[in-house]
C-alpha positions in Angstrom: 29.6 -204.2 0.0 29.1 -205.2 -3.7 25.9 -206.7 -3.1 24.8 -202.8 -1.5 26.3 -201.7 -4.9 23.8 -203.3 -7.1 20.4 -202.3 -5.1 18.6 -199.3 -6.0 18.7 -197.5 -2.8 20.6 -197.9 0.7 19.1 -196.0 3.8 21.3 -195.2 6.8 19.4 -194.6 9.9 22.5 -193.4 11.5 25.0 -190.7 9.9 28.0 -193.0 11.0 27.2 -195.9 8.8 26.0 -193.6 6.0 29.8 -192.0 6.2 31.5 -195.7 6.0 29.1 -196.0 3.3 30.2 -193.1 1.1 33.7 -194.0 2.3 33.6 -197.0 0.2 32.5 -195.0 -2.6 28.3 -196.5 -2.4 26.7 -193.7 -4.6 23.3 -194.5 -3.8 23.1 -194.2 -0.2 21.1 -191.5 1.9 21.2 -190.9 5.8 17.9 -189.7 7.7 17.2 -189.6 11.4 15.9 -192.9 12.7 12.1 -193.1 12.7 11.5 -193.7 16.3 13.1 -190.1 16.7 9.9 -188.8 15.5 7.5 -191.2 17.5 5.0 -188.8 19.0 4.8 -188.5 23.0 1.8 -188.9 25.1 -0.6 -186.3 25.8 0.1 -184.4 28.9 -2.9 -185.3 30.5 -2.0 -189.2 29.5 1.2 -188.7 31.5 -0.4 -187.6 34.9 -2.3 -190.6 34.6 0.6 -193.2 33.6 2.8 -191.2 36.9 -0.5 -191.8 39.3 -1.0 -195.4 38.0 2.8 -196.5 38.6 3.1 -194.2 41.7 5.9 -192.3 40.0 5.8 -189.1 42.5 9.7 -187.3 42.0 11.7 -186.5 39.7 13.8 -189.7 38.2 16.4 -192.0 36.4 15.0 -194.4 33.7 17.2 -197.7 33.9 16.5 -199.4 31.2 18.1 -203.2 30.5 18.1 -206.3 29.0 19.2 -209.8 28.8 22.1 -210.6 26.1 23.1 -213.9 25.7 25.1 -215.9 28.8 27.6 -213.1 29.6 28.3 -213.4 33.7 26.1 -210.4 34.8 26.4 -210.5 38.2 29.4 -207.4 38.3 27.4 -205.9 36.3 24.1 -205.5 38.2 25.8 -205.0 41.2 27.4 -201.5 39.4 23.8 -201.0 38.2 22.4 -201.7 42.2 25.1 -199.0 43.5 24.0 -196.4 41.2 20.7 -197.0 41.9 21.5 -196.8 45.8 23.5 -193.2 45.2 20.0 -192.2 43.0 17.9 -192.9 45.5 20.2 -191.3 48.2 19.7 -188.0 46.4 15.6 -188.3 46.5 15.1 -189.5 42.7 13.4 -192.3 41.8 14.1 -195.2 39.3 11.8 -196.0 37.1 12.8 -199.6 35.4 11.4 -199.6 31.6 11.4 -202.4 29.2 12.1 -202.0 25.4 10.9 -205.2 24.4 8.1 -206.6 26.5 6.8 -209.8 23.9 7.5 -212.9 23.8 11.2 -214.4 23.7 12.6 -210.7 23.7 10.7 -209.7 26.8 13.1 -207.2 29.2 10.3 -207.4 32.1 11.6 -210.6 32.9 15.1 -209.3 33.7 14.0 -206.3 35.1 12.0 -208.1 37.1 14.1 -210.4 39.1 16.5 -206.9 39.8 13.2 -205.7 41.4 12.6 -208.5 43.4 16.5 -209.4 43.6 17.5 -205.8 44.8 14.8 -203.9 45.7 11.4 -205.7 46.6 9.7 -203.4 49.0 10.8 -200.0 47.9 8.5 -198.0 46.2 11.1 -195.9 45.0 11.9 -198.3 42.0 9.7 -199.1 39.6 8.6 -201.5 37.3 6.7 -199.4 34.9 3.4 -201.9 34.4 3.0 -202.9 31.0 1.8 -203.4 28.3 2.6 -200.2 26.8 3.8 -198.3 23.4 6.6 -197.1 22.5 4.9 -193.4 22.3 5.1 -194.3 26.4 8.5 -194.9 26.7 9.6 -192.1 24.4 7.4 -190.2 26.7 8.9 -191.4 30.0 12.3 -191.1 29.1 11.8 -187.5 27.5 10.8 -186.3 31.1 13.6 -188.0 32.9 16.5 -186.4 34.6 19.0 -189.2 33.1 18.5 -192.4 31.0 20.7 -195.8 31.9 20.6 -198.4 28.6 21.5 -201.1 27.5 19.4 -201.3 24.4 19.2 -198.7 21.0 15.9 -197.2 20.6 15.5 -196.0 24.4 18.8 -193.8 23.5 17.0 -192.7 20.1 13.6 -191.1 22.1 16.2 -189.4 24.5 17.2 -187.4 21.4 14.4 -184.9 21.3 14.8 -183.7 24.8 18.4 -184.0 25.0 18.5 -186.6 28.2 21.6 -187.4 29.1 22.4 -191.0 28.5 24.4 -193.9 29.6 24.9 -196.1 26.6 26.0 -199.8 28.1 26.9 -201.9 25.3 26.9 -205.9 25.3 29.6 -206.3 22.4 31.0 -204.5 19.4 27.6 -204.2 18.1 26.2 -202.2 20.6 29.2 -200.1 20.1 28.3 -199.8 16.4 24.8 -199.0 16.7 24.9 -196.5 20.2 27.7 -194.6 18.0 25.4 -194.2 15.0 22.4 -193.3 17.5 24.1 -190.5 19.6 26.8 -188.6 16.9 24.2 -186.5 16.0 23.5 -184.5 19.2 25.0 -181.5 19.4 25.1 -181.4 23.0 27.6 -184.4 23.7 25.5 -185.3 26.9 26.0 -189.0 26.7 28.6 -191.8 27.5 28.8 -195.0 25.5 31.0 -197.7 27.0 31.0 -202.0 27.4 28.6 -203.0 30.0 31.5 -204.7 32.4 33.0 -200.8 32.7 29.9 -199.6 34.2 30.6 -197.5 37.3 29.0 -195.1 39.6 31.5 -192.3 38.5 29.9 -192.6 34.8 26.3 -191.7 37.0 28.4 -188.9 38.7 29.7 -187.4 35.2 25.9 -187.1 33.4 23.7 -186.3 36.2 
């Protein structure tokens, strides 16, 4: 905190840090929106195209995941395979997106094997083929009936369109930064809770 004290300016991208911020009496701090909420969608036309190209044909759930550290996911995914069952059962689709999709921090690779693990001849859940934007995913999730995460910004482009969300966090971090990312919507559609309490019922509660 005294090392904040003696820069010029501190930016909050989140009013909950900005608020601990003036709590320890920092003066020169300001709180904004984070930028990705303002990260402009695809054209319409764009869209029919991207749904025709990964055969996305229904309405649907993004599930959206990645790969932290060597936590024992197997409870986990098995949550994350029910609820995808129960989605199915009800005639959406899934529509598995990747935040990260370069290099080391690539969440195709995980979403990947729970394609091929789970689900490797239904055409009901989807890989979306990269590469793509992140204009695309805000674009994706921003037409989805509900969005399933485990990673920040995907809950930031749900924002504009007020998609309910499932915030599944890894560690007190993700606690931290889901908190900051969903306090400012006014409509309360959204759930944040550790990735090992994951449940059906949460599914149930949003959508």
């Amino acid at each position: 905190m005294s090392f904040l004290k003696k820069v010029n300016h501190v930016r909050c991208r989140d009013k909950k840090s900005f608020d601990f911020l003036l709590k320890n009496k920092l003066k020169n701090a300001s709180f904004s929106l984070d930028d990705a909420t303002f990260i402009p969608k695809i054209g319409q036309d764009d869209f029919v195209l991207l749904k025709e190209k990964n055969n996305i044909n229904k309405k649907y759930v993004v599930l959206s995941l990645h790969d932290w550290y060597d936590s024992d996911k197997t409870a986990f995914l098995q949550e994350c395979k029910k609820s995808t069952d129960d989605l199915l059962k009800k005639g959406c689709q899934v529509v598995l997106l990747g935040n990260k999709i370069k290099n080391k921090m690539n969440d195709i690779i995980f979403l990947s094997s729970f394609k091929n693990n789970y689900y490797p001849d239904n055409e009901d859940v989807i890989l979306l083929t990269p590469p793509y934007r992140s204009n695309v995913s805000k674009t994706i999730i921003s037409n989805s009936e509900l969005l399933i995460t485990t990673r920040y910004h995907p809950a930031i482009f749900a924002y504009e369109e007020k998609i309910p969300v499932i915030a599944l966090a890894y560690d007190a971090y993700y606690i931290q930064k889901f908190e900051g990312a969903l306090i400012s919507r006014e409509d309360k559609k959204y759930l944040i809770m550790k990735f090992n309490e994951f449940s059906n019922k949460e599914v149930n509660k949003l959508f």
